[in-house]
PAROTOR-871224 format. One line per 8 residues: their letters; for each residue x, y, z of C-alpha. Coordinates in nm, 4 decimals, padded with zeros to 6 digits, always signed. Example, Ala and Ser with C-alpha at 12.3 -4.5 7.8 and 13.67 -1.06 7.14 Angstrom:
BEGIN
as	+01.2300 -00.4500 +00.7800 | +01.3670 -00.1060 +00.7140
//
This chain:
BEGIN
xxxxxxxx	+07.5098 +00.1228 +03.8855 | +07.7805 +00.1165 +03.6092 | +07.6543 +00.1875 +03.2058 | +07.7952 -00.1960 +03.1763 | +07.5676 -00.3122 +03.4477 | +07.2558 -00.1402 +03.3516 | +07.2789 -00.2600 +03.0304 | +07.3269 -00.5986 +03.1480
xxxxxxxx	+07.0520 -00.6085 +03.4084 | +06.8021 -00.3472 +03.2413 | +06.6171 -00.4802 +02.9769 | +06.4183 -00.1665 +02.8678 | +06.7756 +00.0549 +02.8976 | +06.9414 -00.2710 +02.6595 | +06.6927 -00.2255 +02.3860 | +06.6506 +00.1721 +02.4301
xxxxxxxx	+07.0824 +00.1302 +02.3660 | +06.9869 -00.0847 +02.0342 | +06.7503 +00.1288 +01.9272 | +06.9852 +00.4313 +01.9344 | +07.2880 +00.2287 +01.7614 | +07.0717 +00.0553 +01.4998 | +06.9572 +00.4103 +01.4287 | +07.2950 +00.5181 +01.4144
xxxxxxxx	+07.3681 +00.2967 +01.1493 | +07.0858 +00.3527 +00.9184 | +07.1635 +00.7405 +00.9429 | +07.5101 +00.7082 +00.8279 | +07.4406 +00.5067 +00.5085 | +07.1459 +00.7942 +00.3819 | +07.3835 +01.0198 +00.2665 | +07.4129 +00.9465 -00.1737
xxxxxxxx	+07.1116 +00.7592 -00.1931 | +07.0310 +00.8775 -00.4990 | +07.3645 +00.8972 -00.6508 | +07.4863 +00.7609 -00.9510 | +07.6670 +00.4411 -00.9246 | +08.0617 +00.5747 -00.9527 | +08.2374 +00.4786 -00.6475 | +08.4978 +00.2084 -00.5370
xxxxxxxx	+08.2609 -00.0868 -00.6300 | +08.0495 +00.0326 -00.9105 | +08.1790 -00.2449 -01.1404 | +07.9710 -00.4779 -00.9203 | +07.6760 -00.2191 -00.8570 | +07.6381 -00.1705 -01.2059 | +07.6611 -00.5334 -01.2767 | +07.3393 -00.5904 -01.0533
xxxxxxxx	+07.1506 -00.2368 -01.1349 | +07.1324 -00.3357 -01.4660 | +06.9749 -00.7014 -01.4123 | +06.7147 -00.4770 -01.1964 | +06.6670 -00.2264 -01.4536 | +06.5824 -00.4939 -01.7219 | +06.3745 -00.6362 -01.4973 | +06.1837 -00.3693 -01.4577
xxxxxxxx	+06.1761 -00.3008 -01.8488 | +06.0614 -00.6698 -01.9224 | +05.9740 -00.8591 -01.6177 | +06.0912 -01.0508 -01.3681 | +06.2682 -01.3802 -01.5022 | +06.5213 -01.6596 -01.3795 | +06.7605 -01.5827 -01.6587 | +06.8968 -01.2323 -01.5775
xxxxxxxx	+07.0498 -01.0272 -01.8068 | +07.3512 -00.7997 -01.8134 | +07.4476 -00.5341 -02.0544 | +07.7969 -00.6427 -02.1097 | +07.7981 -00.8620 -02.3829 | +08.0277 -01.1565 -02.3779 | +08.2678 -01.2333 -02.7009 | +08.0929 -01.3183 -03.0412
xxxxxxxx	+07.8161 -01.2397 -03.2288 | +07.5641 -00.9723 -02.9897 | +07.3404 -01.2326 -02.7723 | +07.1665 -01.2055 -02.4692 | +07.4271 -01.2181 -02.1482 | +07.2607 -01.4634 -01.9027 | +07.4583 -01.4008 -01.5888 | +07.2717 -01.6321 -01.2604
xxxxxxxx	+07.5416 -01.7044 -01.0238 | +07.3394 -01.5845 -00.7500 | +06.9304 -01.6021 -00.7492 | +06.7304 -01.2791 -00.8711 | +06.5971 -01.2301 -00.4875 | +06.7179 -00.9146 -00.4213 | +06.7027 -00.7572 -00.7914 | +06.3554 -00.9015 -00.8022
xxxxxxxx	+06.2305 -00.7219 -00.5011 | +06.4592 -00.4136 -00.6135 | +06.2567 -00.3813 -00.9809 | +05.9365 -00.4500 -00.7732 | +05.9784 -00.1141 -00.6003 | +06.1315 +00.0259 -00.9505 | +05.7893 -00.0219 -01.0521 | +05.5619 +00.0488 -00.7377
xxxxxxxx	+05.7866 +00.4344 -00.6812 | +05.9862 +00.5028 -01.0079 | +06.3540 +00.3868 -01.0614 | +06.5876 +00.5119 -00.8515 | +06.8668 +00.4006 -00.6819 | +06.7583 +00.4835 -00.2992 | +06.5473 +00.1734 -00.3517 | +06.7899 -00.1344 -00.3445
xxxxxxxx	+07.0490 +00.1018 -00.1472 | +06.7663 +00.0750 +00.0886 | +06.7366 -00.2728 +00.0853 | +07.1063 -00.3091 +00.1991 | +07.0369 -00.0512 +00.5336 | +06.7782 -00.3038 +00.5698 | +06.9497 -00.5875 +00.5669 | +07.1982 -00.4847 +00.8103
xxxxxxxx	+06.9733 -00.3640 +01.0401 | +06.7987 -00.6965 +01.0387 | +07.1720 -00.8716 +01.0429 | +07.2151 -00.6264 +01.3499 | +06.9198 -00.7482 +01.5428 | +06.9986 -01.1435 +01.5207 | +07.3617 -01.0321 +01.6130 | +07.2691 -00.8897 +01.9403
xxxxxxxx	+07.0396 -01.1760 +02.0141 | +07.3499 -01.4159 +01.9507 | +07.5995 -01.2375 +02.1552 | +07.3265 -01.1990 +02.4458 | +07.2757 -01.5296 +02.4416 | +07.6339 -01.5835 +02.4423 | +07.8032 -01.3316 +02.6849 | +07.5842 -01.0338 +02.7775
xxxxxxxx	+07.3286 -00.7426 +02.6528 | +07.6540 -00.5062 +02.6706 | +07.8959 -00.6957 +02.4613 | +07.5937 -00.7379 +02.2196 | +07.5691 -00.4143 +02.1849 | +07.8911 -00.2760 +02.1296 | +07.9000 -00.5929 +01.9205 | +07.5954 -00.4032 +01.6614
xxxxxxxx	+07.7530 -00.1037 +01.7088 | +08.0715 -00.2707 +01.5242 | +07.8955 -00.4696 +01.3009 | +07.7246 -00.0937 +01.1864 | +08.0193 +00.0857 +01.1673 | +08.3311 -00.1087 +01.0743 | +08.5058 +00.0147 +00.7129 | +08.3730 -00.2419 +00.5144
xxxxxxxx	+08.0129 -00.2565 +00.7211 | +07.9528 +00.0826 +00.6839 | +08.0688 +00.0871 +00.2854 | +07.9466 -00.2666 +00.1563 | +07.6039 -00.2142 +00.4123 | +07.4290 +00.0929 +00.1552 | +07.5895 -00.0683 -00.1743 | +07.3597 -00.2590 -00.4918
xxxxxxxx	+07.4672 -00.5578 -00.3687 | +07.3189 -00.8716 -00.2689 | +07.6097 -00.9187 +00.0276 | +07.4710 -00.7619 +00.2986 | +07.1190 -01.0150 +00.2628 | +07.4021 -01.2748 +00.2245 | +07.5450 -01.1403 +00.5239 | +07.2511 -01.1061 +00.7329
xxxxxxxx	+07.1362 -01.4594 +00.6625 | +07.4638 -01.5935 +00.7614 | +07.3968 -01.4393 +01.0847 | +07.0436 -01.5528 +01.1507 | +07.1423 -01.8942 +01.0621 | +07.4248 -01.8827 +01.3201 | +07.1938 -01.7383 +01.6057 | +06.9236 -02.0107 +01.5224
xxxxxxxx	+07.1754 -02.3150 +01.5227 | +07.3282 -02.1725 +01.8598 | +06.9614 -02.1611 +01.9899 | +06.9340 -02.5294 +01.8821 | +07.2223 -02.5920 +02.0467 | +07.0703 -02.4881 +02.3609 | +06.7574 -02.6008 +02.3472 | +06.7367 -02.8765 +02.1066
xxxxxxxx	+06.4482 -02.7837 +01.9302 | +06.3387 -02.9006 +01.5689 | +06.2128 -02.5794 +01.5433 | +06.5191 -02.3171 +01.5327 | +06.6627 -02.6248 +01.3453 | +06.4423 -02.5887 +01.0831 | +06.4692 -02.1708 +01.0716 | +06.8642 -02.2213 +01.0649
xxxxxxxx	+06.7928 -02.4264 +00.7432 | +06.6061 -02.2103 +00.5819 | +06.7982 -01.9090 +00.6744 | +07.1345 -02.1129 +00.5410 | +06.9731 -02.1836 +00.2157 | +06.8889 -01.8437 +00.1647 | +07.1763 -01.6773 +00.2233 | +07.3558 -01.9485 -00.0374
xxxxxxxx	+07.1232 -01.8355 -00.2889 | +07.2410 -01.5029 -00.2153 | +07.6022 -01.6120 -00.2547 | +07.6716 -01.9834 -00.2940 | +08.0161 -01.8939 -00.0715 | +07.7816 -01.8212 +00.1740 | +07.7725 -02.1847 +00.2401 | +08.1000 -02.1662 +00.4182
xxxxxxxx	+07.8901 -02.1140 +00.7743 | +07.8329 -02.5020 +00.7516 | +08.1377 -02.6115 +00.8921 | +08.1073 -02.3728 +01.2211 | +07.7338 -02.6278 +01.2508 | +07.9509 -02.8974 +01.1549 | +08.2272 -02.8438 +01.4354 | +07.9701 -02.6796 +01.7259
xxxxxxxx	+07.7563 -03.0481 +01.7163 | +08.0379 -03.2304 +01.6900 | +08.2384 -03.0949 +01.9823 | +07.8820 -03.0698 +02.1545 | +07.7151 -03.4161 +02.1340 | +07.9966 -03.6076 +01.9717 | +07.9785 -03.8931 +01.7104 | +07.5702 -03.9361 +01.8642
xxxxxxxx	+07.5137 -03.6376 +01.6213 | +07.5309 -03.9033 +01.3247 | +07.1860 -04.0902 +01.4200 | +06.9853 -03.7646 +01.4410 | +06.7742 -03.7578 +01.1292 | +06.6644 -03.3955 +01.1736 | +07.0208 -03.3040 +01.0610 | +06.9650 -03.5021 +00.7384
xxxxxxxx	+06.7027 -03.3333 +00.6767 | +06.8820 -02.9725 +00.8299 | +07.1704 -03.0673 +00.5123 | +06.8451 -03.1237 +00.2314 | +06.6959 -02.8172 +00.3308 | +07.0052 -02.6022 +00.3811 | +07.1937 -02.7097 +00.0704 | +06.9213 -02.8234 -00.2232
xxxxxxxx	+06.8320 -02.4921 -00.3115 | +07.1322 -02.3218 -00.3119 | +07.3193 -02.5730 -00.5240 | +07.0393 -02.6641 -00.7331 | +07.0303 -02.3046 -00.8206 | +07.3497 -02.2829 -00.9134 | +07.3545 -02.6055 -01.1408 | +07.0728 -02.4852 -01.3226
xxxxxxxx	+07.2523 -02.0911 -01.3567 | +07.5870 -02.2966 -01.5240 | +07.3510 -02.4446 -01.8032 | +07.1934 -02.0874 -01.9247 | +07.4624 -01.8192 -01.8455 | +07.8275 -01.8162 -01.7352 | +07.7966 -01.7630 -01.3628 | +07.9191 -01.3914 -01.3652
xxxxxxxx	+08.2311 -01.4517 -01.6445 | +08.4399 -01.6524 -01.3866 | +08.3136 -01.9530 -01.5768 | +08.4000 -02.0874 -01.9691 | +08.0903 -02.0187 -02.1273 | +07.7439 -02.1610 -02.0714 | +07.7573 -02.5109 -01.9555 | +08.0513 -02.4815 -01.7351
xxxxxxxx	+08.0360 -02.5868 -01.4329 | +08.1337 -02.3882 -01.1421 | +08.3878 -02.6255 -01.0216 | +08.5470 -02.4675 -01.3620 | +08.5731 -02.1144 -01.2188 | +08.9303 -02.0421 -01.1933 | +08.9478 -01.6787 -01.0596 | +08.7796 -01.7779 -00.7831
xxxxxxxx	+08.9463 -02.1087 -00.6409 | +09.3116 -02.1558 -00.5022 | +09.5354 -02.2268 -00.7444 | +09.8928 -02.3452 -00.7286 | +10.1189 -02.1979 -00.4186 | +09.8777 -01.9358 -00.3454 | +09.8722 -02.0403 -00.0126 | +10.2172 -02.0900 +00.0319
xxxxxxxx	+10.2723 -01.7326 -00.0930 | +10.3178 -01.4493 +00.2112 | +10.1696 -01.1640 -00.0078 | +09.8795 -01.3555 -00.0002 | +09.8621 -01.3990 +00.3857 | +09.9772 -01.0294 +00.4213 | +09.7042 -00.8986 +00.1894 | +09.4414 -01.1212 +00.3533
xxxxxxxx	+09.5235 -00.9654 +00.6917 | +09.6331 -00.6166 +00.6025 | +09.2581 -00.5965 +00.4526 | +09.0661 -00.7848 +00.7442 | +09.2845 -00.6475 +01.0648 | +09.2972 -00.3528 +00.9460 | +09.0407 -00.1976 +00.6433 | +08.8157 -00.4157 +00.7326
xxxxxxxx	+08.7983 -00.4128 +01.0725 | +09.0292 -00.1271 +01.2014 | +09.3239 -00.1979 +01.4362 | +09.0914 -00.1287 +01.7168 | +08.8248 -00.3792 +01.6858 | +09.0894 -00.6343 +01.6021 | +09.2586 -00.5988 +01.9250 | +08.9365 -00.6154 +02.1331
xxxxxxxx	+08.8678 -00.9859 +01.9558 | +09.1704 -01.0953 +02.0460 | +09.1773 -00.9671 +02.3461 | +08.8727 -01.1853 +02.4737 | +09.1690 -01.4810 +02.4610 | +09.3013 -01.3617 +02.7172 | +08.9888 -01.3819 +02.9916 | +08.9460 -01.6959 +03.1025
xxxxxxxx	+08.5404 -01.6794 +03.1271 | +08.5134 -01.5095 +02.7851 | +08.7485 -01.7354 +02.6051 | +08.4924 -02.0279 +02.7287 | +08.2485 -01.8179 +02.6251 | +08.3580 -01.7174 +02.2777 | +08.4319 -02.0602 +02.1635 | +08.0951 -02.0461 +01.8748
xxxxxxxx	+08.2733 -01.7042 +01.7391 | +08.6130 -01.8785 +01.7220 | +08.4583 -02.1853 +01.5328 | +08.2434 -01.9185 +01.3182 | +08.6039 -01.7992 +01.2369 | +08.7643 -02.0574 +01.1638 | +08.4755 -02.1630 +00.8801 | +08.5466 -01.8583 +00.6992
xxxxxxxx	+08.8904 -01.9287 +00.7146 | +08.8273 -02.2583 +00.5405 | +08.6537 -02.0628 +00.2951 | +08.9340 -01.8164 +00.2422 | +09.1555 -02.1040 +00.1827 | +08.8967 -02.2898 -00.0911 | +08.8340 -01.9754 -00.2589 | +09.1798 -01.7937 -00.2653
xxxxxxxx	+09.1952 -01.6780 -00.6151 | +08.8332 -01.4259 -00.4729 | +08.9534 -01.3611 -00.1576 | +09.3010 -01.2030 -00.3188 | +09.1243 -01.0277 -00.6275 | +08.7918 -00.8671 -00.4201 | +08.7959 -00.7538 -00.1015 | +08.4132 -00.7591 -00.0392
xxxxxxxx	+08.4999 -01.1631 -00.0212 | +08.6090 -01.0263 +00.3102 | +08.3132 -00.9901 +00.4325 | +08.1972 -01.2784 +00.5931 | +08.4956 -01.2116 +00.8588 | +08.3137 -00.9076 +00.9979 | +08.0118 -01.0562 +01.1731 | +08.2053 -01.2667 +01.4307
xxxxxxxx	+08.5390 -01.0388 +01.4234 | +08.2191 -00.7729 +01.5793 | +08.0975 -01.0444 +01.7869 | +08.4311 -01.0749 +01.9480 | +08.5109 -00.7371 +01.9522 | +08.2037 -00.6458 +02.1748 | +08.2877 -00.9235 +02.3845 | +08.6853 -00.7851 +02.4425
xxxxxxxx	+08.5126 -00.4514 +02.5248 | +08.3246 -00.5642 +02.7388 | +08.6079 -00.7494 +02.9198 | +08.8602 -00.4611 +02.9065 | +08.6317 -00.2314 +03.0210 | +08.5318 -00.4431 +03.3219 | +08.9046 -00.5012 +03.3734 | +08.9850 -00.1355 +03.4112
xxxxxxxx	+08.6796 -00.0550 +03.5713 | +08.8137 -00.0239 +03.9672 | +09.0754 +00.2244 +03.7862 | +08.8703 +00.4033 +03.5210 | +08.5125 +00.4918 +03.4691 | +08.3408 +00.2561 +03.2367 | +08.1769 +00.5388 +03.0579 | +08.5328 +00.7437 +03.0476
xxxxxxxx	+08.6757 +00.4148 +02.8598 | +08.3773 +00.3669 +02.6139 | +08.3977 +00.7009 +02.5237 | +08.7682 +00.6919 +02.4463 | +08.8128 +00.3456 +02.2675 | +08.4788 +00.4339 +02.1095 | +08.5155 +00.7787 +01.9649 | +08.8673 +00.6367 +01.8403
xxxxxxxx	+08.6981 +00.3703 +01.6539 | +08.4997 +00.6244 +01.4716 | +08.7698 +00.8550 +01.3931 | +08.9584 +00.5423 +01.2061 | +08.6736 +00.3789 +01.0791 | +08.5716 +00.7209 +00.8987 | +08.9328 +00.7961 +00.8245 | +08.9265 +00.4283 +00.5983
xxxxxxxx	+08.5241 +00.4711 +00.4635 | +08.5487 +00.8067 +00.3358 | +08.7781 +00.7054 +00.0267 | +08.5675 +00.3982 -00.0779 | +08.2469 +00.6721 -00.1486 | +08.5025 +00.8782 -00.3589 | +08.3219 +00.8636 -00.7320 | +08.4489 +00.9143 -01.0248
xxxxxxxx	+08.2319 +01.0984 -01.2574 | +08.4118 +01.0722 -01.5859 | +08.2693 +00.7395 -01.7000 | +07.8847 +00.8507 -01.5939 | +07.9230 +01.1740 -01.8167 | +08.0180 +00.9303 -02.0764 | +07.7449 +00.7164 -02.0831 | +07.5051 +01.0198 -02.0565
xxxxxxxx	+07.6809 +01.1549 -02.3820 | +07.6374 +00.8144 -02.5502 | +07.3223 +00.8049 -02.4455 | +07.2465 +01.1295 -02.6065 | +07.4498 +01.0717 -02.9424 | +07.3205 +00.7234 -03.0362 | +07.0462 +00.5415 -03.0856 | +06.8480 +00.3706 -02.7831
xxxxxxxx	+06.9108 +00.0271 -02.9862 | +07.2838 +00.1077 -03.0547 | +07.5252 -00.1473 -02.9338 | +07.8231 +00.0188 -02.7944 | +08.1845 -00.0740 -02.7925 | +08.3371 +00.1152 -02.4512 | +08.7103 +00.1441 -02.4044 | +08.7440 +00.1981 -02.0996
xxxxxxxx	+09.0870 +00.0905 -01.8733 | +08.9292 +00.2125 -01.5701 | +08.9496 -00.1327 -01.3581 | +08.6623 -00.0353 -01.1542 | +08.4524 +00.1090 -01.4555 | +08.4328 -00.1492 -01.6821 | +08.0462 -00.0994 -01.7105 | +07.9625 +00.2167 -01.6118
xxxxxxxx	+07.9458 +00.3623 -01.9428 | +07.7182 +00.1110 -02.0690 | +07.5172 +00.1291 -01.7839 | +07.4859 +00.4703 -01.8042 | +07.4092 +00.4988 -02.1467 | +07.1231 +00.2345 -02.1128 | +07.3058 +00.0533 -02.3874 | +07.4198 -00.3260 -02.4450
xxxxxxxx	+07.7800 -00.3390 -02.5678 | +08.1147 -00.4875 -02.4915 | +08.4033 -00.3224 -02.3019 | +08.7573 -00.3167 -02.3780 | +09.0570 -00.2032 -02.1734 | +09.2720 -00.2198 -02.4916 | +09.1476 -00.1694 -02.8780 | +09.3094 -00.1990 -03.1738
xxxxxxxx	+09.1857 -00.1176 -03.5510 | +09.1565 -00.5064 -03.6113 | +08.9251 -00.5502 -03.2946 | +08.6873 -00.2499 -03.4240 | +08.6424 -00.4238 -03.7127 | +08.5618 -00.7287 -03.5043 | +08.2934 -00.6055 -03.3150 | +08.1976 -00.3915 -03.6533
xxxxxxxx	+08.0863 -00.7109 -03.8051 | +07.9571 -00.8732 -03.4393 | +07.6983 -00.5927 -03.4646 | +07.8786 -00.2993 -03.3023 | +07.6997 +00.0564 -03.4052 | +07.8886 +00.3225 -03.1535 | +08.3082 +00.3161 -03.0203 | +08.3008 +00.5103 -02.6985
xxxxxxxx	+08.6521 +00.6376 -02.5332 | +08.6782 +00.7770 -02.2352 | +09.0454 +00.8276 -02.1112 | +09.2441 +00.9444 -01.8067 | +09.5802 +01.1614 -01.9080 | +09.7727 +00.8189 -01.8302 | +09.5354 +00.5480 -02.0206 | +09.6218 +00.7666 -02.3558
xxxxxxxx	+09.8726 +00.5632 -02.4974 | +09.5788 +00.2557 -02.4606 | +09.3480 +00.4480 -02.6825 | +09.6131 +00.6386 -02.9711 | +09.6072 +00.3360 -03.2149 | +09.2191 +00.3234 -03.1852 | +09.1717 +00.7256 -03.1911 | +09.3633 +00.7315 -03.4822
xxxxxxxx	+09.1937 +00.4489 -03.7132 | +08.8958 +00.5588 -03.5765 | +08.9408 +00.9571 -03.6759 | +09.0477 +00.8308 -04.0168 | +08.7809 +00.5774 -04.1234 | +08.4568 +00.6488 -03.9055 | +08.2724 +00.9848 -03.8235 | +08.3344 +01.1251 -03.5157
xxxxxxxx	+08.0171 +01.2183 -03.3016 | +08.1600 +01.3597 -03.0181 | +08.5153 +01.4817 -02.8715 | +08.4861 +01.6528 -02.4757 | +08.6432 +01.6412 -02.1547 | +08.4917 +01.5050 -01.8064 | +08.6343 +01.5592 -01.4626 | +08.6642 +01.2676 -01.2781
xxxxxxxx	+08.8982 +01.1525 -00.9564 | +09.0593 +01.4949 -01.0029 | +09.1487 +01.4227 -01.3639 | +09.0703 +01.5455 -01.6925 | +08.9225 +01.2591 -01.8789 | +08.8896 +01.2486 -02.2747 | +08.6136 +01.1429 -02.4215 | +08.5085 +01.0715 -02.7852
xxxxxxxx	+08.1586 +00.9179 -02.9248 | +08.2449 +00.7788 -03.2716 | +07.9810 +00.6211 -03.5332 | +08.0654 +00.2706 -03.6974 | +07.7399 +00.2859 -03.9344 | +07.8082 +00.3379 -04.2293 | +07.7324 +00.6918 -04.4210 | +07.5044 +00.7575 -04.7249
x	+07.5988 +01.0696 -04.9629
//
């Protein structure tokens, strides 16, 4: 008996195989859990470690508050545009074991081991134990899996909700029961708390009933009720998030609506544009996904049996594609919006496995082909991971120095340019404040009289020219607190800590 058939026909060897991979994919993310937040995505780590940490200062509340201070006069920064679920259970353990960041890293393995689990149950159902697993075993180790899957982020709960919600509608599908009805619901509704974009996964329910029980689908009330249960929450939440905060700064102030959120929606010829198409696929074929795993999903087209079989992971594709093509302005600015391609892009790639390896088996040994496509998936997925956990220090030893130099009520102004570091110092520091990628002498004195106590610089050898004008108005009107270096990315960074108070003889 072939490793294909055992797996297949063995339901003690299946699981033992899950086990093993699962584990597999929980080891890989321990390494840094205690780091400090300074890699690719710390911008958004930082963004949702400090709603945690203030919740575990003050309490849990439904107006979460971030450290970056919006424009104007310094007020609370109410920023809601997903529900406090996950940085409510995240200060929870802040205050049960001490704050740390293993905690809500930890909540992310989690999640993807629980998005894992309903995966293989899916693709089972759908094809076979041994497409579902190499299917986890993709969905674990994949670039952006592997990165996004241990990051402060809500995603991978947003992820792994999608997934369950899939698996239960498929099951209803099947058996047409009220039941896994009702769990896709709620599973729906949670993940579009997690991320309204989340909601996307409607349209693959939308197009599976429809193609399954035709226009008959319209006089079944349970889906009525399937659309209340599913969408209520998730929209409600974010209706009430536009009226006390500004839905993460992609909106025009409190009140705006989220229809109003232009960095996030296609605009203009976007879509006509090929350096849109070519980043969209450049990131999802490739850094996403890896070459490999690509070609084994669209390989399953060309097996007649698994093409029938993979028609639910085609429509699940094409849903996300509708949402790439609603929210273009995301998708070509972030590429964590890319995530919702990888569960079904793994999906599909276990199934082409599966199918190749069957295809080649009366020439190769199954197990001689696993191990080669396999062990080259790992070499490439590594080869595109490693750089995303590079950190860069520079910004965290400023915050610790402004932490050190000013006052724990101190509001900060940060120039920063860093793109991906536009919070880290304040973060760091434990401060509120505002960040700027440029300053001039007449925006000091802006934030001067909006309530700023503390400028803070910190500069790589090619953002200088960005900070001379300030250094200079700065070293002649305000008293310098502190003028070092930090290492960071390879590069010397300046930094300076001036005072804006003003000085009594």
């Amino acid at each position: 008996m072939t490793l294909l058939d055992r797996l297949d026909h063995d339901r003690k060897f299946a699981l033992g195989a899950l086990l093993i991979v699962t584990l597999f994919g929980i080891t890989v993310r321990l390494s840094f859990l205690t780091a400090p937040i300074a890699d690719r995505q710390s911008w958004n780590q930082c963004s949702t470690a400090t709603v945690i940490r203030n919740f575990d200062k003050h309490g849990f509340s439904l107006k979460p508050e971030w450290d970056v201070l919006d424009p104007g006069p310094a007020r609370p920064n109410i920023e809601a545009e997903e529900a406090p679920i996950y940085t409510g259970v995240s200060a929870q353990l802040y205050r049960a074991f001490g704050p740390s960041h293993a905690w809500p890293r930890l909540l992310s393995i989690l999640a993807m081991v629980v998005g894992g689990l309903y995966l293989f149950r899916l693709t089972a159902r759908m094809y076979n134990a041994s497409a579902a697993i190499f299917a986890v075993h993709f969905w674990h180790m994949t670039p952006y899996a592997w990165f996004f899957g241990r990051t402060i982020m809500s995603d991978p709960w947003m992820l792994a909700c999608t997934i369950a919600a899939a698996d239960y509608f498929h099951k209803f599908l099947e058996d047409d029961r009220g039941s896994d009805l009702a769990k896709a619901a709620v599973a729906t509704s949670l993940a579009g708390l997690f991320k309204v974009f989340a909601l996307h996964i409607g349209v693959l329910f939308a197009l599976a009933i429809l193609l399954r029980r035709g226009v008959a689908v319209f006089k079944d009330w349970r889906l009525y009720a399937f659309a209340v249960v599913a969408l209520a929450p998730p929209l409600g939440w974010i209706v009430y998030a536009s009226r006390i905060g500004t839905l993460g700064n992609v909106t025009e102030g409190v009140g705006a609506s989220v229809v109003g959120a232009s960095h996030l929606w296609t605009q203009g010829g976007m879509l006509g544009d090929p350096a849109f198409w070519m980043r969209l696929q450049s990131r999802v074929l490739d850094r996403a996904m890896t070459p490999i795993v690509s070609a084994l999903a669209f390989a399953v087209l060309v097996f007649p049996t698994a093409r029938r079989k993979s028609a639910y992971a085609w429509m699940w594709l094409a849903s996300v594609m509708v949402y790439v093509v609603v929210m273009g302005g995301g998708n070509y600015e972030h590429n964590y919006y890319q995530l919702p391609f990888v569960a079904p892009m793994a999906l599909l790639g276990g199934m082409g496995l599966e199918r190749v390896t069957r295809r080649l088996e009366s020439r190769f040994h199954p197990e001689n082909v696993l191990s080669v496509v396999l062990i080259a998936f790992l070499a490439v997925s590594y080869l595109y991971v490693r750089n995303e956990y590079r950190m860069d220090l520079s910004s965290v030893y400023a915050g610790k120095k402004a932490a050190q130099y000013t006052e724990p009520g101190d509001l900060l102004v940060v120039l920063d340019p860093g793109s991906t570091r536009k919070n880290q110092v304040l973060y760091h520091a434990d401060r509120r404040g505002w960040h700027e990628r440029r300053l001039t002498p007449e925006k000091i004195e802006q934030y001067r009289e909006w309530g700023a106590d503390d400028v803070v610089i910190c500069l790589s050898p090619d953002q200088k020219e960005r900070g001379s004008q300030a250094l200079q108005y700065l070293i002649a009107n305000y008293t310098p607190l502190l003028s070092t270096v930090a290492y960071g990315d390879g590069r010397i960074h300046q930094i300076y800590i001036f005072s804006l108070k003003p000085t009594h003889p």
